[in-house]
C-alpha positions in Angstrom: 0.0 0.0 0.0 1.3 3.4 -1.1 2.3 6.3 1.3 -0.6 8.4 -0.1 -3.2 5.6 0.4 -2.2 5.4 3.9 -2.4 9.2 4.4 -6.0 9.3 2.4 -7.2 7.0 5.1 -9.3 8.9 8.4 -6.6 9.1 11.2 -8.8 8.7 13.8 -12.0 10.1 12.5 -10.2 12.7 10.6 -10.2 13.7 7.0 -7.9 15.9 5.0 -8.4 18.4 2.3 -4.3 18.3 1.7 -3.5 14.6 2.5 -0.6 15.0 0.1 1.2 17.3 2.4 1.8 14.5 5.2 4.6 13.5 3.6 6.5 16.2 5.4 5.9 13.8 8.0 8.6 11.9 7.2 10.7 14.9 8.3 10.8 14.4 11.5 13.3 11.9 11.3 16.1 14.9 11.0 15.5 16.5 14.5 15.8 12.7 16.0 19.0 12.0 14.2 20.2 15.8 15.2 19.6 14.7 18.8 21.4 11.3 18.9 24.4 13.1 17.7 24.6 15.2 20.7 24.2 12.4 23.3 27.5 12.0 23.6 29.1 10.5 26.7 30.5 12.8 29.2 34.5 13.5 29.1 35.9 12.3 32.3 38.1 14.8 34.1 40.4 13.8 36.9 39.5 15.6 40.3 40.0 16.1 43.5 38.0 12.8 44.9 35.5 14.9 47.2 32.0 12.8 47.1 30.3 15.7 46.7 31.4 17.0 43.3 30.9 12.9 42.1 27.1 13.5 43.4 26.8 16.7 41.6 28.3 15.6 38.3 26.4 12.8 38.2 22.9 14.7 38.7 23.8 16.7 36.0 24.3 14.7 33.6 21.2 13.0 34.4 19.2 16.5 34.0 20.9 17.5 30.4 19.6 14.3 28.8 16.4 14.8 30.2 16.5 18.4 28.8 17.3 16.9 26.0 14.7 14.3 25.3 11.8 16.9 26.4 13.2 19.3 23.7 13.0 16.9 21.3 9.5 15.7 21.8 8.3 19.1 22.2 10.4 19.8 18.9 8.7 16.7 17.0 5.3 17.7 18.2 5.8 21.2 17.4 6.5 20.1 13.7 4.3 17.5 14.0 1.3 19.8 14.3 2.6 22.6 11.8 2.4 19.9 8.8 -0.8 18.6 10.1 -2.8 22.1 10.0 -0.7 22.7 6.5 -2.5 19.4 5.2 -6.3 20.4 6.6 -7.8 17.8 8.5 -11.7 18.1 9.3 -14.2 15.8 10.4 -18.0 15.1 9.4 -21.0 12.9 9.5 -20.2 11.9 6.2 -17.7 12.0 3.5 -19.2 15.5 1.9 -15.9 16.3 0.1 -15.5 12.7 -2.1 -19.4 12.2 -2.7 -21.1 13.7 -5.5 -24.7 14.7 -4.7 -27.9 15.2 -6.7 -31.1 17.1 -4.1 -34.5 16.9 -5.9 -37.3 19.2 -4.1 -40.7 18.3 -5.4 -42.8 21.4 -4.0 -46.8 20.7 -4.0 -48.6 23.8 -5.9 -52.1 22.0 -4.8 -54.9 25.1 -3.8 -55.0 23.2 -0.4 -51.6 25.0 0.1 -53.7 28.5 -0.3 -54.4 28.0 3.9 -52.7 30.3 6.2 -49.9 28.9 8.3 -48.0 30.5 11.2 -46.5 32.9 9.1 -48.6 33.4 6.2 -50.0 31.7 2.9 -48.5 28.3 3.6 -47.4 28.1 -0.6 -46.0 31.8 -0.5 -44.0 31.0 2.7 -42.5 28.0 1.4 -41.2 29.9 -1.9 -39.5 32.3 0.8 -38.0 30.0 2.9 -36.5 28.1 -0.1 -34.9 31.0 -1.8 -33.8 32.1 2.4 -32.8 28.5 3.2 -31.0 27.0 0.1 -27.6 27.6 -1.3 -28.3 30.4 -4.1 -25.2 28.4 -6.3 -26.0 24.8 -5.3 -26.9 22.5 -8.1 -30.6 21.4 -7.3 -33.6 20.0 -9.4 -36.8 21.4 -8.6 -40.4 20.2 -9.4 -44.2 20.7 -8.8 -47.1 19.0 -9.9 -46.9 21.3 -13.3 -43.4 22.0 -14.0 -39.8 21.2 -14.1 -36.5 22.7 -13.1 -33.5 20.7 -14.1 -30.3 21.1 -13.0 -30.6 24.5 -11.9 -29.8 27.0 -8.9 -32.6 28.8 -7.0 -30.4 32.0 -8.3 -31.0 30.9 -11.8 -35.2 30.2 -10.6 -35.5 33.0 -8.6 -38.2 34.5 -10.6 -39.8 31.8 -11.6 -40.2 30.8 -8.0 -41.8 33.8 -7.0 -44.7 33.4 -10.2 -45.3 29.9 -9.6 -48.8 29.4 -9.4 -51.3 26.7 -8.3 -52.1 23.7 -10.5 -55.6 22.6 -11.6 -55.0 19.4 -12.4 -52.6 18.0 -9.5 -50.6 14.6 -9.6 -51.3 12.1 -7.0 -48.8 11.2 -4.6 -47.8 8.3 -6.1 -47.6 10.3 -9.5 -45.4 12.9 -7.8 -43.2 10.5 -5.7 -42.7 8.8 -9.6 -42.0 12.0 -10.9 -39.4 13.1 -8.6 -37.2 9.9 -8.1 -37.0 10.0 -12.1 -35.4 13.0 -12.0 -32.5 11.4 -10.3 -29.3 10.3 -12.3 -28.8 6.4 -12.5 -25.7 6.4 -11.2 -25.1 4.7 -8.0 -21.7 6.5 -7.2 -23.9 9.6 -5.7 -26.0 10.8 -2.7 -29.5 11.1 -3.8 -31.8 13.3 -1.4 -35.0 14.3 -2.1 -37.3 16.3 -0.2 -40.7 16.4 -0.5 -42.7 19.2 1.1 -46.0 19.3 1.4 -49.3 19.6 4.0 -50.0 15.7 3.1 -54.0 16.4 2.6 -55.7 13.3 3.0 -57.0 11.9 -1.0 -58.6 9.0 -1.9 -54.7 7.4 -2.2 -52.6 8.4 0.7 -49.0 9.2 0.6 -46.6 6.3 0.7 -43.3 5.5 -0.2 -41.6 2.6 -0.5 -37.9 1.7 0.7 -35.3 2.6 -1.6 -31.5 2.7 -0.2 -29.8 4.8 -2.7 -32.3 8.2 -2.0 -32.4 9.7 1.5 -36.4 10.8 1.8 -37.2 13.9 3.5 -40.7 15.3 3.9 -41.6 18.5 4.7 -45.0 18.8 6.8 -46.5 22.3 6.0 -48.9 22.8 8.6 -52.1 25.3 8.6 -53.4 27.2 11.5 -57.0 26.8 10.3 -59.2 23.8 8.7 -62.2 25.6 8.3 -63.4 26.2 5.1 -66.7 26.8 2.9 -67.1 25.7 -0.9 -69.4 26.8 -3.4 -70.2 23.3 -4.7 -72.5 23.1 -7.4 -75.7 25.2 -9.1 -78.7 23.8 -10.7 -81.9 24.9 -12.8 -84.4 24.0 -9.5 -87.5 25.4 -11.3 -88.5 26.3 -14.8 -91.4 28.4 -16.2 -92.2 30.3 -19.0 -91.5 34.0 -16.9 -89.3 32.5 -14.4 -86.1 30.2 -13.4 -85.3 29.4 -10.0 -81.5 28.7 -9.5 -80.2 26.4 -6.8 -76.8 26.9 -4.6 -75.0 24.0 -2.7 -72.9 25.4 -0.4 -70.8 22.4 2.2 -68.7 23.6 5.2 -65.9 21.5 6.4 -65.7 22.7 10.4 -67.9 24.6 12.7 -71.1 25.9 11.6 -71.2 29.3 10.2 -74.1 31.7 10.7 -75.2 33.8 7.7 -72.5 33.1 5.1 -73.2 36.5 2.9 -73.7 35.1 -1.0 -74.3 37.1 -3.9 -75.0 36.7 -7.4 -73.0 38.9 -10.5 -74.0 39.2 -13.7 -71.4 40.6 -16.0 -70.0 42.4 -12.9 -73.5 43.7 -12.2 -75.0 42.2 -8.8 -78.2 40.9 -9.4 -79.3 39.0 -6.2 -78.1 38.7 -2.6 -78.4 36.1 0.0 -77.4 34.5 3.1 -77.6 31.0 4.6 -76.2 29.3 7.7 -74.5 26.5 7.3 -73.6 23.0 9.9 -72.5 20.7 7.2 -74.6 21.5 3.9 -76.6 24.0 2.7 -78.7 25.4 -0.1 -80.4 28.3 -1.3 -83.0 29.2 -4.0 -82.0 32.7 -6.6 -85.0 33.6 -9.1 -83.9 35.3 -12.5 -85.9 36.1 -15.9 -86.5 33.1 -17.9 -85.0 33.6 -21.8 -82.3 35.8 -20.1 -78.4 35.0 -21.2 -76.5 34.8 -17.8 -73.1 35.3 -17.7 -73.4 34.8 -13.8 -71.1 34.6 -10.8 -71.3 33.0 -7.0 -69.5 34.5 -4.9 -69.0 34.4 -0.7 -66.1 35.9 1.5 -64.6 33.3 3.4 -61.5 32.6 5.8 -60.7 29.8 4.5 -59.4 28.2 1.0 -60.0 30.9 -1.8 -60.6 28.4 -5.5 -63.9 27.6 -3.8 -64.9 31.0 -3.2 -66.7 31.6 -6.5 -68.4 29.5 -8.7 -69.2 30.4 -12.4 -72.0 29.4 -14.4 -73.9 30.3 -17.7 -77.2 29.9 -19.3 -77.5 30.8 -23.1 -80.2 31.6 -25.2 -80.6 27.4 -26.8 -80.3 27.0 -30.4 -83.8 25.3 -31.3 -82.8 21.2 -32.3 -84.1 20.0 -35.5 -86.6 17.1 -35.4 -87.9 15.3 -38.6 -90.0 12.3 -38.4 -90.8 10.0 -41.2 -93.8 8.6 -40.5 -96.9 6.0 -41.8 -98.3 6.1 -38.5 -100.0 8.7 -35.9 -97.3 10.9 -34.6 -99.1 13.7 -33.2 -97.8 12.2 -29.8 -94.4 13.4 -31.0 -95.7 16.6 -32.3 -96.7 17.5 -28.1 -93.4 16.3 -27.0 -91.2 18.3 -29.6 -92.8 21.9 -28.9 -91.9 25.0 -30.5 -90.1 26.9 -27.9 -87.3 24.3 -28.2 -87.3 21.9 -31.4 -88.4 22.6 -35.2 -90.5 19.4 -35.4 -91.7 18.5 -39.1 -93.2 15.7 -40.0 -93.6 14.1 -43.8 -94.2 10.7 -45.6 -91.8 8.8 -46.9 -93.4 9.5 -50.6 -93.1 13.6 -50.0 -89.8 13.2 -48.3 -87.8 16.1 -49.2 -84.5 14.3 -48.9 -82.4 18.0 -49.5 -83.8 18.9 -45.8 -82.2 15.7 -44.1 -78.8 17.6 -43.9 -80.5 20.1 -41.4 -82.1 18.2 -39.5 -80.6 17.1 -35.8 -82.9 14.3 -34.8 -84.5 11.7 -38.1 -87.6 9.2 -36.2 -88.6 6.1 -38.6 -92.3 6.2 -36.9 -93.2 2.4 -38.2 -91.5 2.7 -41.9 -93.1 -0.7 -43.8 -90.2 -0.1 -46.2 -87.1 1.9 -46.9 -85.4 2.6 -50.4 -81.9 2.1 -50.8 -81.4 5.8 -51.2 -83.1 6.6 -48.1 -80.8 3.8 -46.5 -77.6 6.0 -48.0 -78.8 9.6 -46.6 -79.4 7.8 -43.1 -75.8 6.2 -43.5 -74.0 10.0 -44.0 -76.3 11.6 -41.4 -75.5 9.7 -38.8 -72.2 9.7 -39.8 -71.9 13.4 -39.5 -73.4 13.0 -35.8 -77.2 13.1 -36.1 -79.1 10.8 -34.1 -81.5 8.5 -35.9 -84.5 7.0 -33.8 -86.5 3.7 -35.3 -89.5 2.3 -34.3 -90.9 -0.5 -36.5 -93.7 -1.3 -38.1 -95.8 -5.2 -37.7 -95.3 -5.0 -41.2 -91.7 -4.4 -41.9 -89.2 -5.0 -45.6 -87.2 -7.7 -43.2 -84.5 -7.2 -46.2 -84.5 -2.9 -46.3 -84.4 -3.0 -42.6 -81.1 -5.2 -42.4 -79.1 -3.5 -44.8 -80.2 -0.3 -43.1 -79.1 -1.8 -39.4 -76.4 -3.5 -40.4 -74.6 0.2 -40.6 -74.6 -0.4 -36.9 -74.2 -4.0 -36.5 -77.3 -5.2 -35.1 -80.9 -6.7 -37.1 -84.5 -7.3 -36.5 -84.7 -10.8 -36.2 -88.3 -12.4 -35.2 -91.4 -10.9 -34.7 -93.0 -12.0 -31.2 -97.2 -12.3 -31.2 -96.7 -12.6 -27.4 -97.2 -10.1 -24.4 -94.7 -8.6 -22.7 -94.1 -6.2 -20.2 -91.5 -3.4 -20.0 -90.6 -3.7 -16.4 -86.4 -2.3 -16.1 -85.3 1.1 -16.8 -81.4 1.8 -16.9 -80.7 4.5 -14.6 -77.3 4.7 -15.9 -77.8 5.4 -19.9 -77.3 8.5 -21.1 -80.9 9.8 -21.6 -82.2 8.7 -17.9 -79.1 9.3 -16.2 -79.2 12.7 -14.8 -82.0 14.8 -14.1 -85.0 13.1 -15.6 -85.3 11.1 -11.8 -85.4 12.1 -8.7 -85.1 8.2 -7.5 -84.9 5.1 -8.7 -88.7 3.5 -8.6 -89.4 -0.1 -8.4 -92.9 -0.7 -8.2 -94.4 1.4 -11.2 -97.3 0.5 -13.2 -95.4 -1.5 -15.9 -96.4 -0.4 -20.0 -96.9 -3.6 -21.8 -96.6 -4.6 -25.7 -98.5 -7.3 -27.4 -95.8 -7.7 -30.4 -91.9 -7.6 -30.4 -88.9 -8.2 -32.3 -85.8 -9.8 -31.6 -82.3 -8.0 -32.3 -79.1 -8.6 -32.4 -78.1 -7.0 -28.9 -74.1 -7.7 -27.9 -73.2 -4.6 -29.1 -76.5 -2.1 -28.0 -76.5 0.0 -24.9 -80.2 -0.7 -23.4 -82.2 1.9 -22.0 -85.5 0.0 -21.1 -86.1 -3.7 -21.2 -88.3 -6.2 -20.8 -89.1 -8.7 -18.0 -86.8 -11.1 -19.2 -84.0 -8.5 -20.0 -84.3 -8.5 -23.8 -84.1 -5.4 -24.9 -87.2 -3.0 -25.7 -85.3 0.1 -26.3 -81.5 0.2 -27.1 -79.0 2.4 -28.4 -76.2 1.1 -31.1 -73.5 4.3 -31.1 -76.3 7.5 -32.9 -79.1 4.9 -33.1 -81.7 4.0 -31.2 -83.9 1.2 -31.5 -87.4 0.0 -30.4 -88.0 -3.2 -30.6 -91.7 -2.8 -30.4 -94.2 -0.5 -32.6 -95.6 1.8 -29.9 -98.9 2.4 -31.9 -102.1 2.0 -29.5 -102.7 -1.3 -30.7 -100.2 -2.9 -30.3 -98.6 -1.0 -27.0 -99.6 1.2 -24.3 -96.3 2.8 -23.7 -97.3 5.9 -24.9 -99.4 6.3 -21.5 -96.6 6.1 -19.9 -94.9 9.4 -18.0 -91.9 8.1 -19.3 -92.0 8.5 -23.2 -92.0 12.4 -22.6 -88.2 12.6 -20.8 -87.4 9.6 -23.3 -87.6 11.1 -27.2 -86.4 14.1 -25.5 -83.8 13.5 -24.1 -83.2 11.5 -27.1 -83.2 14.4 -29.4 -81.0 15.9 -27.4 -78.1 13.4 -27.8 -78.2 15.0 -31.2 -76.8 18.3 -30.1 -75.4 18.5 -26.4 -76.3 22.1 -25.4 -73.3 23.8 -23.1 -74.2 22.7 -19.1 -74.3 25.6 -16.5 -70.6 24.7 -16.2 -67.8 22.9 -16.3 -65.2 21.0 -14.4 -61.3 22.0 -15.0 -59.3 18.7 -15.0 -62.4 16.3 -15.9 -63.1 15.0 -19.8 -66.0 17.7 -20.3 -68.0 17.7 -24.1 -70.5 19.6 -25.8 -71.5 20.6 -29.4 -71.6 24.0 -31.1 -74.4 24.6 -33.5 -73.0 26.4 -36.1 -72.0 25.9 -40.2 -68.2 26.3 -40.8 -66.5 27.0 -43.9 -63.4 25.2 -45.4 -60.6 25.1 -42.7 -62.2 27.8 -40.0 -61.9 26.2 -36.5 -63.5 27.4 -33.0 -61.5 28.9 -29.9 -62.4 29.1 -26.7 -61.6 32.4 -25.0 -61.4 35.6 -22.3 -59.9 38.7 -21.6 -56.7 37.0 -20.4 -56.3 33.8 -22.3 -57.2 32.0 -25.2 -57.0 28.6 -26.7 -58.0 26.0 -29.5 -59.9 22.8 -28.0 -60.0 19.7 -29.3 -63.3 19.9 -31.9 -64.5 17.8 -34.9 -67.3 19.3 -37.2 -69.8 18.1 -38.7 -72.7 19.2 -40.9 -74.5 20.9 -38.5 -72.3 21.3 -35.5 -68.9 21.4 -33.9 -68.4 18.7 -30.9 -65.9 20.0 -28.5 -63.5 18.4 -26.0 -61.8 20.2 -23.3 -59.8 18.3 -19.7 -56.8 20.2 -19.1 -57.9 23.6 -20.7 -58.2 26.1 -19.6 -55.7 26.4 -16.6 -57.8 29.4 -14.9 -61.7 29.3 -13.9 -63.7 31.8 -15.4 -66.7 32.6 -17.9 -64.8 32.0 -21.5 -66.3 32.9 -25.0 -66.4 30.1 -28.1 -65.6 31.6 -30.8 -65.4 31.9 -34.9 -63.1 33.9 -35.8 -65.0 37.3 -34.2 -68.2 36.0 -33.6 -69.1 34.9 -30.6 -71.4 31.4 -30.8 -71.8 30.4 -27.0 -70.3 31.8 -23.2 -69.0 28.7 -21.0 -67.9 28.4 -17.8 -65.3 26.8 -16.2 -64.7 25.7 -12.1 -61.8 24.6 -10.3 -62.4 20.6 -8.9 -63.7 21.0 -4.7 -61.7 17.7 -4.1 -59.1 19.7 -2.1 -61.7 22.0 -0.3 -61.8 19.2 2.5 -58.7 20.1 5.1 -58.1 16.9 6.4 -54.6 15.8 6.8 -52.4 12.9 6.6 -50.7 11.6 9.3 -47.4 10.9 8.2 -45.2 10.0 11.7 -45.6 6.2 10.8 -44.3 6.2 7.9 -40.6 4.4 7.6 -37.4 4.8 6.2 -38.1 9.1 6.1 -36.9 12.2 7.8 -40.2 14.2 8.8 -39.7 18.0 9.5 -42.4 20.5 10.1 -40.8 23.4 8.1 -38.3 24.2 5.6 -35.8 26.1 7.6 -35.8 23.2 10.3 -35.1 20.6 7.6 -32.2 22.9 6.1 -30.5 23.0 9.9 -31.2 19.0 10.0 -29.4 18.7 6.3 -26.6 21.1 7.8 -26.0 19.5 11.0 -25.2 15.9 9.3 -23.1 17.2 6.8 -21.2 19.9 8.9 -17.7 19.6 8.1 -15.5 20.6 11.4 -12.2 22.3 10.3 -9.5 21.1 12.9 -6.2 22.6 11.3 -6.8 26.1 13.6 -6.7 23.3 16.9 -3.1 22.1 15.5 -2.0 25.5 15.5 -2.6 26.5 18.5 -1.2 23.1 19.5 2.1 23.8 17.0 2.3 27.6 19.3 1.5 25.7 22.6 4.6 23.6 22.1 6.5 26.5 21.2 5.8 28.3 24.0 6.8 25.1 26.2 9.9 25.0 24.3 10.8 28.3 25.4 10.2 27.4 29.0 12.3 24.4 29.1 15.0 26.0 27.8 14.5 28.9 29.9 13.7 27.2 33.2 15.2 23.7 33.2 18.4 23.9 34.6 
């Protein structure tokens, strides 16, 4: 083993920055060899033989060696600790000088970090007390549920620090824990840390993180001083008349009750309405506006708590009217009092005066009990469902078996037999599309069940069914923009049209045809309606406001423009769709109320982490086990210690 191998080992805990330099070391050698040259024997002088000079020069020379050796040690230590505090030595936790080491800080941007902590906004404070607490030049990597900073310095980030804002559309835990560890090199050779900081609200998956030796977990518990909080949940159309619509409020509190939370209703920054309500747990109250009145409205309370929940936007537009056609050969004057004028544009024709240039228009096509359908009607059906109408078909006793296949088989199902046999529809599906929200207020079970005396068979694998029969066969199904009866629903054959339920049924079916804008929208969730409106050659729709704008995701067909939105926009608000200048339709958009429940994880059992309740606390822990201790100022003032002894040996030793 080499002299410098040696030297790079700890002497006794120690490490040095200079190892190289205890080579002088070997130095002291010279200062021994100097001293065995001058312990030479004594040169005998003859004397006058008195015992008392034999005693006397016999103690002396006892006391110069001994002068002698206690020079030298002093002399060897003396050296001894000049090249020593020359070569550095320190001590420390850990070996911080030969280690490389990569910090990752994954800083949660959620709105539940819009409470108030000891000392402020708990979000805002953590910003400060990174940029206060962390090295300004020290390589780190920094993430939050939206962004990324690689590789960087919090003097490089500064600024961006400061304008980091809250995310909509926040990671879960396990996401983020992902997200941060694969920021980390794979090398083994360095010391991964990463600290995660956080207030750990409790979500449907709570934090966790599993064992991993090569990353040194630390989590940050940002804690607020207050878990009270009130949300604006969710508005709905209560009540509906011709001169009048009654609006309904859910407010929930999470904490104590509240006595008269103050609400009030904007529209377009003029306050229409004004409220109050006490709250325990939930609440609601009723608002009355002018029916056939656009609304671009607001909610809004003052509250202590969280501020996203605070408001809650809504609009209701002036309906485009839905275009119904049926094609009829029997009575369909039942349709005619569902599909009134204030809503639809309901015509009704043969099959011999079908005007097949008006099919193009239309939003909703019924086949009321078609005997027969030509192949070029067939076609026209075929490119208007295509282009996202919705075709309803109710079949005749007396049906082209052979028309009405190659018509269904555009949507892979057929009639197969017809049934001469009673039946009673006795199961609605609560959870298809036309019956799933507000058409019930419960499920019922014992209702007076419609009956038919004549069915078909179809090929259902591949239909969605809304009502059935008593042995689950099918009586009305949906195959993707069809629906299908299975049954004519003439009087003599069926009595369904007595039923309460054929009202809510065709409409709501007509309205698959062209899904109107909802009071609102959910930021974050998969949210879809259509945009009635004719576009030319390569014009496109945007969604926007006064301080963003944006392109959703939109396909067009004749009639309409079906539009997708999640992640857009980032920012709630009332936003404008629009061609080109024009504006078509006002939406709004609301931040998700997941994260207006303050409950909070309780992280002390979790293993194999460091758990500090603020940042500055975690940066003194971080310190303290990597604190280097600089010993070379002790071995000076051990090097002038054995000077000074030096001195007084030579100067007092006789």
């Amino acid at each position: 083993m080499s002299a410098i191998s040696i030297f790079d080992k700890h002497i006794l805990g120690m490490q040095f920055k200079h190892p190289e330099l205890l080579y002088a070391l070997f130095l002291l050698i010279i200062p021994i060899i100097i001293h065995l040259f001058q312990l030479r024997r004594f040169k005998i002088e003859a004397f006058t033989n008195v015992a008392i000079l034999k005693t006397i020069s016999q103690q002396t020379r006892k006391s110069s060696q001994l002068k002698k050796w206690l020079l030298l040690l002093t002399r060897l230590l003396l050296l001894a600790c000049a090249i020593l505090a020359f070569s550095q030595p320190f001590t420390s936790k850990k070996n911080t000088i030969n280690s490389a080491k990569e910090t990752v800080v994954f800083l949660d941007n959620s709105f539940s970090l819009q409470q108030r902590g000891p000392q402020g906004n708990l979000f805002d404070r953590a910003i400060q007390d990174l940029i206060l607490e962390t090295d300004f030049n020290k390589t780190i990597t920094l993430v939050t549920h939206d962004a990324v900073y690689k590789n960087t310095t919090i003097n490089a980030i500064q600024n961006d620090l400061l304008q980091l804002s809250y995310t909509t559309n926040p990671l879960s835990y396990n996401a983020a824990v992902l997200k941060s560890k694969s920021l980390f090199s794979n090398t083994s050779a360095t010391q991964k840390q990463l600290v995660f900081i956080s207030d750990f609200q409790q979500l449907e998956s709570p934090f966790s993180i599993p064992e991993d030796t090569l990353i040194q977990v630390n989590l940050v518990k940002l804690t607020p001083t207050n878990t009270n909080n009130i949300a604006l949940d969710s508005v709905y159309i209560s009540k509906s008349d011709p001169l009048q619509t009654e609006l309904t409020l859910t407010l929930k509190n999470y904490g104590e009750p509240v006595e008269n939370v103050s609400i009030a209703l904007h529209n377009n920054d003029k306050l229409i309405a004004k409220s109050a309500v006490s709250i325990v747990e939930q609440a609601e109250t009723q608002f009355t506006i002018p029916s056939k009145t656009v609304i671009n409205g607001v909610f809004s309370i003052e509250d202590s708590g969280l501020q996203f929940d605070n408001t809650l936007y809504f609009n209701i537009n002036t309906p485009s009217k839905l275009n119904v056609l049926s094609i009829s050969e029997s009575d369909d004057a039942f349709l005619s009092k569902i599909f009134t004028p204030d809503e639809f544009n309901f015509t009704s024709t043969s099959a011999q005066n079908l005007n097949y240039n008006s099919i193009e228009t239309q939003h909703t096509i019924i086949l009321n009990e078609l005997k027969d359908i030509s192949n070029s009607l067939i076609n026209v059906l075929k490119t208007f469902t295509d282009q996202g109408g919705t075709l309803i078909v109710i079949p005749s006793t007396q049906l082209n078996t052979s028309a009405y296949s190659t018509l269904l088989a555009n949507y892979n199902t057929r009639y197969k037999t017809l049934f001469n046999s009673e039946k009673r529809i006795t199961s609605i599906n609560y959870s298809h599309p036309i019956y799933k929200n507000d058409v019930f207020e419960k499920q019922v079970q014992n209702f007076q069940y419609p009956k038919v005396s004549q069915f078909y068979t179809v090929n259902e694998a591949a239909g969605s069914a809304a009502l059935s029969f008593e042995d689950g066969s099918p009586f009305l199904t949906q195959f993707s923009n069809l629906f299908l009866f299975t049954s004519p629903i003439n009087s003599d054959v069926s009595n369904f049209k007595n039923w309460a339920i054929i009202v809510p049924t065709f409409y709501k079916m007509a309205m698959q045809s062209l899904q109107h804008p909802k009071l609102f929208y959910t930021i974050g969730n998969l949210n879809s309606f259509d945009i009635d409106v004719t576009l030319n050659q390569d014009e496109i729709l945007s969604i926007e406001n006064s301080n963003t704008n944006f392109i959703p995701q939109q396909q067009y067909f004749n009639k309409k423009v079906s539009i997708t939105t999640q992640n857009n926009p980032e920012q709630a608000g009332i936003y404008s769709v629009k061609n080109k200048l024009e504006t078509l339709k006002n939406i709004s958009f609301n931040y998700d109320r997941k994260e207006s429940k303050l409950e909070y994880q309780d992280i002390s059992t979790l293993k194999h982490v460091t758990i500090s309740n603020s940042i500055p606390s975690l940066f003194d822990t971080l310190k303290s086990n990597t604190k280097i201790n600089e010993l070379w100022k002790w071995f000076i003032i051990f090097a002038l210690a054995f000077l000074m002894l030096e001195m007084l040996i030579l100067k007092y030793f006789k």
